[in-house]
KEZA-294433 format. One record per residue (C-alpha): residue number from 1; chain; z, x, y. Coordinates in steps of 0.25 Angstrom, whole numbers, plus 5000, padded with zeros to 4 digits. Layout:
residues N
SITE    nr   kette     pz     px     py
SITE   NUM       A      Z      X      Y
...
END
This chain:
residues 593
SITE    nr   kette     pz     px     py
SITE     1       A   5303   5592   4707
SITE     2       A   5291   5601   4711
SITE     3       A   5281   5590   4709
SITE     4       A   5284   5587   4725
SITE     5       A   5275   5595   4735
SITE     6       A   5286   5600   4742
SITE     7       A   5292   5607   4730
SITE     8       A   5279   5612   4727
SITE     9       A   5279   5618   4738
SITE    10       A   5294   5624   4738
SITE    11       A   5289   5628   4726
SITE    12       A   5278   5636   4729
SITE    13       A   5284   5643   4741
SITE    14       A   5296   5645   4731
SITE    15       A   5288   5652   4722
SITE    16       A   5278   5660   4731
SITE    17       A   5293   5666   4735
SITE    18       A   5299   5668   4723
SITE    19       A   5286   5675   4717
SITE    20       A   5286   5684   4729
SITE    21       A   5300   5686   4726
SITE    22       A   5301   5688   4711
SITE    23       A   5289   5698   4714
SITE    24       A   5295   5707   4724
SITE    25       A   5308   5707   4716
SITE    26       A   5301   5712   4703
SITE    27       A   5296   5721   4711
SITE    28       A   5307   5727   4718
SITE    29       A   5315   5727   4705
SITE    30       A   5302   5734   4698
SITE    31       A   5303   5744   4710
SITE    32       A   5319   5744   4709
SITE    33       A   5317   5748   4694
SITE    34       A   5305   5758   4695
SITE    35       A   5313   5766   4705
SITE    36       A   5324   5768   4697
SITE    37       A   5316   5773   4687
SITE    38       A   5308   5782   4696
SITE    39       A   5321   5787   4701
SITE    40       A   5328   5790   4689
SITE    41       A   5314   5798   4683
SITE    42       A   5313   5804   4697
SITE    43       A   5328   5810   4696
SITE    44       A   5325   5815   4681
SITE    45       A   5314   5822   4685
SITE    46       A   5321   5830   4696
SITE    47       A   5329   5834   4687
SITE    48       A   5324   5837   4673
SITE    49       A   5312   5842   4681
SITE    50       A   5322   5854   4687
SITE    51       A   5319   5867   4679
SITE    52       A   5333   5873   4679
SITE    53       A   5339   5859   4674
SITE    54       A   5328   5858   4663
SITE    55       A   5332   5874   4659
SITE    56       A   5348   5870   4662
SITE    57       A   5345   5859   4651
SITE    58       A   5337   5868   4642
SITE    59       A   5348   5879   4643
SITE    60       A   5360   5869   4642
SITE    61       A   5354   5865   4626
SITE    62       A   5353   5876   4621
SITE    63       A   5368   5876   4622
SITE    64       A   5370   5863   4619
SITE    65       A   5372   5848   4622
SITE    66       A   5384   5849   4630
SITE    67       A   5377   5860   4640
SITE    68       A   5364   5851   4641
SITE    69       A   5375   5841   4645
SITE    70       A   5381   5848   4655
SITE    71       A   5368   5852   4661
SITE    72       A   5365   5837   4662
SITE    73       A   5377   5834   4669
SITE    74       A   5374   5845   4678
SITE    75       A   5362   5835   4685
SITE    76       A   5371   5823   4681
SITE    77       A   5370   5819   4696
SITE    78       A   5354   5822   4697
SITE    79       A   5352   5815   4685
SITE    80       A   5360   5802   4691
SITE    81       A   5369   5801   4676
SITE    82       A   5378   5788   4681
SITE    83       A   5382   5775   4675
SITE    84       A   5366   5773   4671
SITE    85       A   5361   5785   4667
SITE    86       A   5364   5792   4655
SITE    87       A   5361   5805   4650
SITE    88       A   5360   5811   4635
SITE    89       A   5359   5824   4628
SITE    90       A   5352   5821   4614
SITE    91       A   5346   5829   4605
SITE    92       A   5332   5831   4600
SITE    93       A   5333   5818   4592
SITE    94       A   5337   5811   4604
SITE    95       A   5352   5809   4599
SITE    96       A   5363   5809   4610
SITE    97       A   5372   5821   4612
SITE    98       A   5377   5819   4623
SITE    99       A   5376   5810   4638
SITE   100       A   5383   5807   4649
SITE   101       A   5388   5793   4644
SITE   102       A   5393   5794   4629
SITE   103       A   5393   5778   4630
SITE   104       A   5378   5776   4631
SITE   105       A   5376   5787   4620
SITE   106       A   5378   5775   4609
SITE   107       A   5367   5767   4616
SITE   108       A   5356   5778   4618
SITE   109       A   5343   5776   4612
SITE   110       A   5329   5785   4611
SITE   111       A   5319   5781   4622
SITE   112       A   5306   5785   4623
SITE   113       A   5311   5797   4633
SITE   114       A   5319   5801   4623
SITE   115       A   5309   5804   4613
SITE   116       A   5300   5809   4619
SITE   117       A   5310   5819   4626
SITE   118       A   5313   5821   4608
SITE   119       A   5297   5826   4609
SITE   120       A   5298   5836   4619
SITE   121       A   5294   5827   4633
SITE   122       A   5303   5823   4641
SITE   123       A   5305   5808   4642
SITE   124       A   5303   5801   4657
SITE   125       A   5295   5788   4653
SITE   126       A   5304   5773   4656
SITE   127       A   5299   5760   4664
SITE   128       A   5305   5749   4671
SITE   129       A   5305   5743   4658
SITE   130       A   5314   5752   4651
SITE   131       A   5328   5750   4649
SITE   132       A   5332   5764   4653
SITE   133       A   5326   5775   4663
SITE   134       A   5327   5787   4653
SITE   135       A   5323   5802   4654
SITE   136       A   5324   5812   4642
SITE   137       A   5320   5827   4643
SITE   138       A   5320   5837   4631
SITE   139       A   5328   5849   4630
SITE   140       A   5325   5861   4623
SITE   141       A   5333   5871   4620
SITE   142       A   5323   5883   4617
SITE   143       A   5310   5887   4621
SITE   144       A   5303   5878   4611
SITE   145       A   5298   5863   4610
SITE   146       A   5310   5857   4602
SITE   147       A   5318   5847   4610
SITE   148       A   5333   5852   4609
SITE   149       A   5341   5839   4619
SITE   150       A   5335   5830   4627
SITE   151       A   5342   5823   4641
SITE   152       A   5339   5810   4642
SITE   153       A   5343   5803   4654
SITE   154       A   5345   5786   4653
SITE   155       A   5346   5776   4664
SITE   156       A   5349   5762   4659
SITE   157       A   5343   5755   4672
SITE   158       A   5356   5747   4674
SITE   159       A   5357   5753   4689
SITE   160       A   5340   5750   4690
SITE   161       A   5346   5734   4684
SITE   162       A   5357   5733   4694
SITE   163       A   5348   5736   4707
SITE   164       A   5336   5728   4702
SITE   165       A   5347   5716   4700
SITE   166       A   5351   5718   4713
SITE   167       A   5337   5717   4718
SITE   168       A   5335   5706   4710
SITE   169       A   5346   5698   4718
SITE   170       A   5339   5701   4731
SITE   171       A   5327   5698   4728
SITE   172       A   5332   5684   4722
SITE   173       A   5339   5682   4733
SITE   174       A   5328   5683   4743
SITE   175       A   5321   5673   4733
SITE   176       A   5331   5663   4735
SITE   177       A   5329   5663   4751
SITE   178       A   5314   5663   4750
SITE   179       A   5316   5651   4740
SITE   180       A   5324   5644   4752
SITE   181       A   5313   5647   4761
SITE   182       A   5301   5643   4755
SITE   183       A   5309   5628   4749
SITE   184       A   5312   5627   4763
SITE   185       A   5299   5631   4769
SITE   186       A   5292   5622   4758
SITE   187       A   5299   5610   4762
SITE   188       A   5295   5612   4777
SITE   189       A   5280   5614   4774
SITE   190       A   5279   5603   4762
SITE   191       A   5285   5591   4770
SITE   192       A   5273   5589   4779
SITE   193       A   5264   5589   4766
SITE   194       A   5272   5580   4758
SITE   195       A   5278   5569   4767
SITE   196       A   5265   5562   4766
SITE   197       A   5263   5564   4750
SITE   198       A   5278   5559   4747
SITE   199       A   5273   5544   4753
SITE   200       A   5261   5543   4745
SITE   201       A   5271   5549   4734
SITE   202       A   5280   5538   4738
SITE   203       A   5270   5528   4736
SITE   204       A   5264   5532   4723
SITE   205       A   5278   5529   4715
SITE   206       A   5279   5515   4721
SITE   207       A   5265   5512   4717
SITE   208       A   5270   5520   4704
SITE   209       A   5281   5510   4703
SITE   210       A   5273   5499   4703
SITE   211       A   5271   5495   4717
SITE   212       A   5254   5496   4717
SITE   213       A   5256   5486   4729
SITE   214       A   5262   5497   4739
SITE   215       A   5252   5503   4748
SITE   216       A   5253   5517   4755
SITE   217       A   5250   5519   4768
SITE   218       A   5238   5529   4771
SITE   219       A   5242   5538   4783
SITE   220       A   5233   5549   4783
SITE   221       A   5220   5551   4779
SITE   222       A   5220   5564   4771
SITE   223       A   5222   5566   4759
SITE   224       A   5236   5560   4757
SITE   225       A   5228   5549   4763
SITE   226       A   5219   5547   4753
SITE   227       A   5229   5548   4740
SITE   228       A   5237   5536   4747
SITE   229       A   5224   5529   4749
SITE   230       A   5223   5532   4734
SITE   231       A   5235   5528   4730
SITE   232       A   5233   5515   4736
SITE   233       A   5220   5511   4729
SITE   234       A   5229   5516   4715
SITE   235       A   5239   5506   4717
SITE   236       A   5229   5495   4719
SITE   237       A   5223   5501   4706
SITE   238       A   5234   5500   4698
SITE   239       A   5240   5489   4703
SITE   240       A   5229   5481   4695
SITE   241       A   5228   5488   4683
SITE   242       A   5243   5491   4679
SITE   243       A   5244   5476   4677
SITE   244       A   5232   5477   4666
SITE   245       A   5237   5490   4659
SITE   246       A   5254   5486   4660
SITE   247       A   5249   5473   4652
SITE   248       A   5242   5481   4641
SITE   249       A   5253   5491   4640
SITE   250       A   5262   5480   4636
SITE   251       A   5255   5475   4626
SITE   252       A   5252   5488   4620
SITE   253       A   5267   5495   4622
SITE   254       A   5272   5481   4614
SITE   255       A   5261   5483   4602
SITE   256       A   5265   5498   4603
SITE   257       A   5281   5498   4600
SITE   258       A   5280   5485   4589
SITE   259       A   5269   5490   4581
SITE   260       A   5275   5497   4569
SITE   261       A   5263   5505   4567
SITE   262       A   5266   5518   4577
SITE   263       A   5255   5521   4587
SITE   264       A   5254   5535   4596
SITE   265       A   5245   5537   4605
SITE   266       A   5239   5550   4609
SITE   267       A   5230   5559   4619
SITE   268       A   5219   5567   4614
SITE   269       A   5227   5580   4617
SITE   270       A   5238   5575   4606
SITE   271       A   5247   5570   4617
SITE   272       A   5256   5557   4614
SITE   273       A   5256   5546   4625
SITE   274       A   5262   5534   4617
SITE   275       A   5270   5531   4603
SITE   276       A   5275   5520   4598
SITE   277       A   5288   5518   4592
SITE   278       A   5283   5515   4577
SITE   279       A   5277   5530   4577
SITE   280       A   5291   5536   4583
SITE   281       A   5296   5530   4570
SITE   282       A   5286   5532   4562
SITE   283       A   5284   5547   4566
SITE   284       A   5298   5550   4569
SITE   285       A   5294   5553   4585
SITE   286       A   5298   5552   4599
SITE   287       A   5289   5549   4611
SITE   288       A   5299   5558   4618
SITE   289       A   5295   5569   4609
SITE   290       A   5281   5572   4616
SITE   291       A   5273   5574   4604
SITE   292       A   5258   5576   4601
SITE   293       A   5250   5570   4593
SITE   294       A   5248   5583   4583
SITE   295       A   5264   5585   4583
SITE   296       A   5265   5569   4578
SITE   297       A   5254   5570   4568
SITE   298       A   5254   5585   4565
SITE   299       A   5252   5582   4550
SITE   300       A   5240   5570   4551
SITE   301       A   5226   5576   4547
SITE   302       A   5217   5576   4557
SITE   303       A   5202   5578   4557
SITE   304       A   5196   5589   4567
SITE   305       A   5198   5585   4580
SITE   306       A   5182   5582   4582
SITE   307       A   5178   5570   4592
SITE   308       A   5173   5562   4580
SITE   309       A   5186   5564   4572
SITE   310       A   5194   5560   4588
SITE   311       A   5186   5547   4587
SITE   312       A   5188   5542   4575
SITE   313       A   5201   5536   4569
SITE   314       A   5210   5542   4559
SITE   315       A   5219   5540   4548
SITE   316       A   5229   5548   4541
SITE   317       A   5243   5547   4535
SITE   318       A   5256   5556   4539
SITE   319       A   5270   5556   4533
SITE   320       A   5283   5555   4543
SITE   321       A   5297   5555   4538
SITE   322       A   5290   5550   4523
SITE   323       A   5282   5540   4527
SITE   324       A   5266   5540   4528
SITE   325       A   5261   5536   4542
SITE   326       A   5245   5533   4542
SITE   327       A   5241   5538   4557
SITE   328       A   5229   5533   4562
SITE   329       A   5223   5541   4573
SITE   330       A   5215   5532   4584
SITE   331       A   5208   5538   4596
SITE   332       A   5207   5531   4610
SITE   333       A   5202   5534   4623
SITE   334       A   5191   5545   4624
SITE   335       A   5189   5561   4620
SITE   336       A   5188   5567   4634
SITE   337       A   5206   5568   4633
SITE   338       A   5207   5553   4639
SITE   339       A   5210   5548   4624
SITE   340       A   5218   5551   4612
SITE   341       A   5223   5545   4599
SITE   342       A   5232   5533   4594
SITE   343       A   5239   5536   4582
SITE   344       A   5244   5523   4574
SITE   345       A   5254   5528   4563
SITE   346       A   5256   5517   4552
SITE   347       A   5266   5519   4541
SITE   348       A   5261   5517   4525
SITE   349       A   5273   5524   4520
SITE   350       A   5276   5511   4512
SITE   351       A   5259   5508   4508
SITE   352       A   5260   5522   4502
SITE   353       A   5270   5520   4494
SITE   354       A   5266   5507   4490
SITE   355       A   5254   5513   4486
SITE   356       A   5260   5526   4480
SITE   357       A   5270   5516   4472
SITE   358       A   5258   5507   4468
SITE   359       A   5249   5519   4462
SITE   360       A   5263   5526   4454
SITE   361       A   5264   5511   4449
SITE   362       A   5249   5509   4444
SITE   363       A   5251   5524   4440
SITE   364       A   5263   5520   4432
SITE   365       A   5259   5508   4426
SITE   366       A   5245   5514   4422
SITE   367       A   5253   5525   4416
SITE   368       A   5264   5517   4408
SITE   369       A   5253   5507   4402
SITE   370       A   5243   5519   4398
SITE   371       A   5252   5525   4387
SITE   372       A   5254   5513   4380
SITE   373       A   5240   5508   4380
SITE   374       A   5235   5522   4376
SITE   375       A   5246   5520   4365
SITE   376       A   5241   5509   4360
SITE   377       A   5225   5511   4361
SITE   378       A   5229   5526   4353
SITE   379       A   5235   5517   4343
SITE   380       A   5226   5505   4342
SITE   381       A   5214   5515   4341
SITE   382       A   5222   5524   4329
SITE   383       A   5223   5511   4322
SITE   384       A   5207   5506   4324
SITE   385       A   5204   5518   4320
SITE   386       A   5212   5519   4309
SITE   387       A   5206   5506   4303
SITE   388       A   5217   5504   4293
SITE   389       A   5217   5519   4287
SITE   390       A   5232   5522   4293
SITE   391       A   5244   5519   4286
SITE   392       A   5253   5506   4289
SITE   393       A   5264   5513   4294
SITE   394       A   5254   5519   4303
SITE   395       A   5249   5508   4309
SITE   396       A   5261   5501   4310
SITE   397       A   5266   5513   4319
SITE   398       A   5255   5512   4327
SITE   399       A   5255   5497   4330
SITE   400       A   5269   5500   4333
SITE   401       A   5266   5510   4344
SITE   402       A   5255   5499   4349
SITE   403       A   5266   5487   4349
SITE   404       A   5275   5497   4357
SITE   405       A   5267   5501   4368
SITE   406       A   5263   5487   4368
SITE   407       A   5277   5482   4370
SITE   408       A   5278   5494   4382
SITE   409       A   5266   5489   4388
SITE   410       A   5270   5474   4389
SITE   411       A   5284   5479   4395
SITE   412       A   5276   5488   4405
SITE   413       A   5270   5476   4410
SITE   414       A   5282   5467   4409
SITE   415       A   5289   5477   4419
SITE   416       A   5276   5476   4427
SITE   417       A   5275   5462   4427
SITE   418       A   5292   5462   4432
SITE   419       A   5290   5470   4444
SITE   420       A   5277   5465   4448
SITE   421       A   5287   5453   4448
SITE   422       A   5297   5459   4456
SITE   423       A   5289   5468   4467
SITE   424       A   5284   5454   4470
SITE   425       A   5293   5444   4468
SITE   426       A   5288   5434   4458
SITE   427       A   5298   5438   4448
SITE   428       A   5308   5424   4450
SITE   429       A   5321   5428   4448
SITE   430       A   5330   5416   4440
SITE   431       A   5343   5420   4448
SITE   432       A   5354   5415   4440
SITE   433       A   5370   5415   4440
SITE   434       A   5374   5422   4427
SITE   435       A   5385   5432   4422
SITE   436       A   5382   5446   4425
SITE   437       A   5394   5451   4413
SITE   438       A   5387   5443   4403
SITE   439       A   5372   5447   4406
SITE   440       A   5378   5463   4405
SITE   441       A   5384   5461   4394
SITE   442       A   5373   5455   4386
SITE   443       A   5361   5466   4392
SITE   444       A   5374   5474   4386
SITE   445       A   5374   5469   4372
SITE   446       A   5360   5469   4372
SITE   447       A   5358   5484   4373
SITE   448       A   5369   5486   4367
SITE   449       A   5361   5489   4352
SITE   450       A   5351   5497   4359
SITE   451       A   5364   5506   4366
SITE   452       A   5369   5506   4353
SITE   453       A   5356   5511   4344
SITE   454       A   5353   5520   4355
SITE   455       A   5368   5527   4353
SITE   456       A   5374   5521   4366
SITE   457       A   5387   5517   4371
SITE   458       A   5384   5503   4380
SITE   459       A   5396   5497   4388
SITE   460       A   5398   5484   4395
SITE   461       A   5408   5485   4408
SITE   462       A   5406   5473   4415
SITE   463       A   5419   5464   4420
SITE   464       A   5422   5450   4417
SITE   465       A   5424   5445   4431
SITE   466       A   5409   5449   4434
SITE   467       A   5403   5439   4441
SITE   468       A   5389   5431   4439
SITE   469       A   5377   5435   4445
SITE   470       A   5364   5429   4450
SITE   471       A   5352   5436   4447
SITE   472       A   5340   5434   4438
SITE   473       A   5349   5437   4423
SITE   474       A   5335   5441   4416
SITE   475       A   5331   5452   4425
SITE   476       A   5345   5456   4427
SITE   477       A   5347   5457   4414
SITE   478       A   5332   5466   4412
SITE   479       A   5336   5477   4424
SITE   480       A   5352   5480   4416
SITE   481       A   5346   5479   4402
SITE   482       A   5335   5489   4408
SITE   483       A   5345   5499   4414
SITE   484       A   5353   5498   4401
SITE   485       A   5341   5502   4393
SITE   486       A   5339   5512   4403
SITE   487       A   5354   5518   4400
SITE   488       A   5351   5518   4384
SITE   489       A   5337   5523   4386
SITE   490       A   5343   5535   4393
SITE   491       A   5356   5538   4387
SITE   492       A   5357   5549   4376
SITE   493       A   5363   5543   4363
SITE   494       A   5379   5541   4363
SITE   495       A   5377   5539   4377
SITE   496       A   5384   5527   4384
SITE   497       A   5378   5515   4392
SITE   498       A   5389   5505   4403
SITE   499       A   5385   5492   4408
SITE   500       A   5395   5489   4419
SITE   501       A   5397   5478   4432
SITE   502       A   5404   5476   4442
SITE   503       A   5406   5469   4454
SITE   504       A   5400   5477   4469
SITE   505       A   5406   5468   4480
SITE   506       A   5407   5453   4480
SITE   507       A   5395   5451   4479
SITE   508       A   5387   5462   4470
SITE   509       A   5390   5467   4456
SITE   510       A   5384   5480   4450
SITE   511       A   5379   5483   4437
SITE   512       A   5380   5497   4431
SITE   513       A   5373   5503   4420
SITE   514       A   5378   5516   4415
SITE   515       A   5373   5527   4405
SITE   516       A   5379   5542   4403
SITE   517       A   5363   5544   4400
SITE   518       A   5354   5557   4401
SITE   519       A   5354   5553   4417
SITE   520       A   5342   5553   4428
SITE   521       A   5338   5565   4437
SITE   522       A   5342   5564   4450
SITE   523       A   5328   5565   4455
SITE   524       A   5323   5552   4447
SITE   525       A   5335   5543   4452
SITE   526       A   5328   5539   4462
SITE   527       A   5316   5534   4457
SITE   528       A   5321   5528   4442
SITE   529       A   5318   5513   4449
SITE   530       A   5304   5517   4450
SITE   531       A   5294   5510   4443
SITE   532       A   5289   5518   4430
SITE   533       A   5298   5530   4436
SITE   534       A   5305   5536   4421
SITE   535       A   5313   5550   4423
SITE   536       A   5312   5553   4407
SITE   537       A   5296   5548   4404
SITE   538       A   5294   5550   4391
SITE   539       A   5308   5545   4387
SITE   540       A   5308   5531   4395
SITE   541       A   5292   5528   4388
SITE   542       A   5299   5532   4374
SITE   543       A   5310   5523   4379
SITE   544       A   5300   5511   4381
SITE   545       A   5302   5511   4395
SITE   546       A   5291   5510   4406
SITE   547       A   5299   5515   4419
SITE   548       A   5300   5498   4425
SITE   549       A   5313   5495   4421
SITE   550       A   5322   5502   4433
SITE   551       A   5310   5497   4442
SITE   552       A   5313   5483   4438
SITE   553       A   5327   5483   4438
SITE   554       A   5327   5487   4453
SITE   555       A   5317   5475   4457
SITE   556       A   5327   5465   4448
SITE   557       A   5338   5469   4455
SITE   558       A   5333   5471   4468
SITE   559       A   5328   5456   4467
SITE   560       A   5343   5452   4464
SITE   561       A   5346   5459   4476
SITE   562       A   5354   5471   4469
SITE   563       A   5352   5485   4470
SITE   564       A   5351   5495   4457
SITE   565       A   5354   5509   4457
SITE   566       A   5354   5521   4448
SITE   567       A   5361   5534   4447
SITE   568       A   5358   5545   4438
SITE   569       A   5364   5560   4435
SITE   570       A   5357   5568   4424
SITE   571       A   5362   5570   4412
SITE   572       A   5375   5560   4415
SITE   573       A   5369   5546   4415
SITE   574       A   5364   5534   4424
SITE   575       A   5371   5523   4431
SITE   576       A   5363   5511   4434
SITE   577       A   5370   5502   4445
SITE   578       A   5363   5487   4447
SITE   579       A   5370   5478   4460
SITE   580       A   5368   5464   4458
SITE   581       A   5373   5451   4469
SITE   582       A   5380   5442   4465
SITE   583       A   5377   5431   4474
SITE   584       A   5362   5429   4473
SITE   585       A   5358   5415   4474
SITE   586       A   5352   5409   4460
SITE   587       A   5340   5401   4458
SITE   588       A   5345   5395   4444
SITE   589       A   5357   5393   4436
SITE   590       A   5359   5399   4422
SITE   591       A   5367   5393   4411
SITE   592       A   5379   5399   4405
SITE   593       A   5375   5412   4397
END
């Protein structure tokens, strides 16, 4: 609105008027106000300054309050007691015995006047600033020093409030007709100014627009003269290289908003000037929020702000929203404030994890084989060492323990070599037609001995009707045998193992394995499919298990497009659901089983 000459001008004529005004009116108001007080002190001088009512007062308390009061009264007129001003008797501690308006007694508080008037002097001091004109003069009774009353004499300045608001509205008043003048002055005086700077105005936004091939006419040759001649040579100018640059901005705006690495640029002063949409997702931004380059990346490390360090690249890695972002930091342009710095944000959440997840596995795997082999190389040496001079039975134990962590090792590399297979898909499946009921109830009869030596109770539910399947029967077989094991594994003695299918749709039937077991923490759910992940440690190794089997399960039935889940509560026992197609496509037939 003010960016036109002629409101600047208004505006400048509206303001000269309205400081002038604003000054006199605070200064009136200020006089108003510093009149009032003069006056009220003037009039409590004239009378406490009176001998006769000074002694009249000092007579009337050694009767009493009630004679001081009707002293008071006495020069209620001089003393100008109305509606605002309020007298009090009080006491030498400056509490209230009496005034002439019982209801402001509850609202009366010491001032300064008061106290001092406590002291002995007589309290006359109060500004414009103070809420209330106040006079407080000591009484004593005797001839001594001690302070026997004191009169205090308060004005709450609402009469001083209602004449300054009344000035107030004048004075705003006489602001608005100067306002009138001076818009309308202004606009008289401007017109002849700005008539010949609205058509070179005119002409800018069409060449603005686009129209570099319109020409304004030169009517004078002063200085608006001279601007249009400038304009003019402008549009010539940018006529031939708006061509150039629209071309390269194209190119650049369409690498921009596909790339899926996010890119920001910035000027030295941390100011952003372009964002692409891969860093608003990837930062969680807005262009519409106006950021700076320290509120985007307030948590990156930056080196000191030297020129070597602001002409040199720079890498380092954030976290948004749980991923990790590597930001590199690019500069452009030059140091004098005409530059500044691209970002290029790439996302390596997923290569950190693959990484994380490659060192926990060559950690797991280095960890799982070292206690065997140091097993075995304690025993072997006990037994060179030995060179015959241990017993049979000794040696037949120790062989023993070397057989065993043998047999552990070989399955540890089994599992390896299985998912090795299965991460990359060069484990053949042999997809086969067989009867789902029949495979569970043989895995069933199976482990059913083990169930039984270990104390268990192991029951088949699993319907006639169910239907045949298609699926690899081996690895099937290896993923409900493992989960079984798990449930006897885990399960206190006289504990109680089900096997149970059923159908989950038309297509889909669900496998469940049961156990009223000693259950799985909440907080270890989650993370049971894990490879080499065990809760109980020590009792899964003394089991002979290696922490592969659930891991294994999951890629076996993932690969026959199913899904396995598990859920836990300490202490009450595991449920184990595996869902299964039924419609998969098979790449053999298998004979009657």
């Amino acid at each position: 609105m003010f960016r036109s000459l002629h409101m600047k001008l208004v505006l400048i004529l509206v303001l000269m008027i309205v400081s002038v005004m604003a000054v006199v009116g605070t200064f009136l108001i200020n006089s108003v106000s510093t009149f009032y007080i003069d006056s009220f002190y003037e009039d409590m001088q004239n009378v406490f300054n009176q001998t006769d009512v000074m002694q009249s007062l000092e007579n009337a308390a050694q009767a009493g309050t009630t004679d001081i009061q009707t002293v008071v009264d006495s020069y209620e007129g001089q003393l100008g007691i109305d509606n605002y001003r309020t007298y009090y008797i009080l006491d030498s501690q400056g509490r209230v015995l009496a005034s002439s308006n019982a209801l402001r007694e509850a609202s009366f508080t010491r001032t300064s006047n008061v106290i001092a008037a406590m002291a002995g002097e007589t309290g006359t001091r109060s500004s414009v600033a103070d809420s209330v004109m106040d006079v407080a003069v000591p009484i004593r009774a005797g001839d001594g020093d001690q302070v026997d009353y004191i009169v205090y004499i308060a004005d709450d300045k609402r009469e001083v409030s209602d004449m300054s608001w009344r000035f107030f509205q004048i004075v705003m008043q006489a602001m608005m007709f100067g306002l009138l003048a001076a818009i309308l002055l202004s606009f008289l005086l401007s017109k002849t100014i700005t008539t010949p700077i609205e058509r070179i105005t005119e002409g800018a936004r069409s060449i603005a627009k686009g129209n570099f091939d319109q020409e304004l006419g030169v009517q004078s040759s002063d200085e608006i003269g001279e601007l249009t001649r400038s304009f003019n040579y402008m549009a010539g100018q940018l006529k031939n290289t708006v061509g150039e640059v629209q071309g390269e901005r194209d190119k650049l705006n369409t690498l921009f908003l596909h790339m899926t690495d996010g890119v920001a640029a910035f000027t030295t002063a941390g100011r952003l000037i372009h964002m692409n949409p891969a860093t608003e997702s990837l930062l969680g931004v807005r262009v519409e929020d106006g950021l700076t380059f320290d509120e985007m990346f307030a948590d990156l490390d930056m080196p000191n702000s030297d020129e070597t360090a602001m002409r040199s690249f720079l890498t380092s890695e954030i976290t948004r929203f749980g991923r990790v972002l590597s930001v590199t930091l690019a500069p452009y342009g030059a140091l004098d404030g005409e530059g500044g710095v691209i970002a290029v944000i790439h996302d390596i959440t997923e290569q950190r994890r693959l990484d994380d997840a490659r060192r926990e596995f060559v950690a797991n795997v280095s960890h799982e084989l070292r206690t065997p082999l140091t097993n075995i190389r304690s025993y072997t040496e006990t037994l060179l060492d030995a060179a015959g001079d241990i017993p049979i039975d000794t040696e037949k134990q120790f062989l023993g323990v070397i057989s065993s962590e043998s047999e552990r090792m070989a399955r540890i590399v089994t599992d390896l070599l299985t998912l090795s297979k299965l991460d990359y898909g060069r484990m053949e499946l042999r997809m086969t037609r067989f009867p789902l009921g029949d495979m569970l109830k043989n895995v069933a009869n199976a482990m059913k001995f083990t169930a039984e030596d270990s104390g268990h109770e192991l029951t088949v539910d699993t319907p006639d009707d169910l239907p045949q399947i298609v699926g690899d029967r081996e690895r099937i077989e290896q993923v409900v045998v493992n989960i079984l094991s798990n449930a006897v594994k885990y399960t206190p003695a006289g504990g109680h193992v089900r096997l149970s299918a059923r159908m989950a749709g038309a297509n889909r039937v669900r496998i469940t394995v049961e156990d009223d077991g000693v259950g799985i923490p909440a907080a270890d759910v989650p993370r049971l499919f894990e490879r080499f992940y065990r809760v109980d440690k020590a009792r899964s190794r003394e089991a002979g298990g290696t922490g592969l089997g659930l891991a294994i399960a999951k890629e076996i039935v993932e690969q026959h497009e199913g899904k396995i889940a598990l859920a836990s509560e300490y202490g009450k026992g595991t449920t184990v659901t595996i869902t299964l197609p039924t419609d998969l496509i098979p790449n053999r037939e298998e004979g009657p089983v």
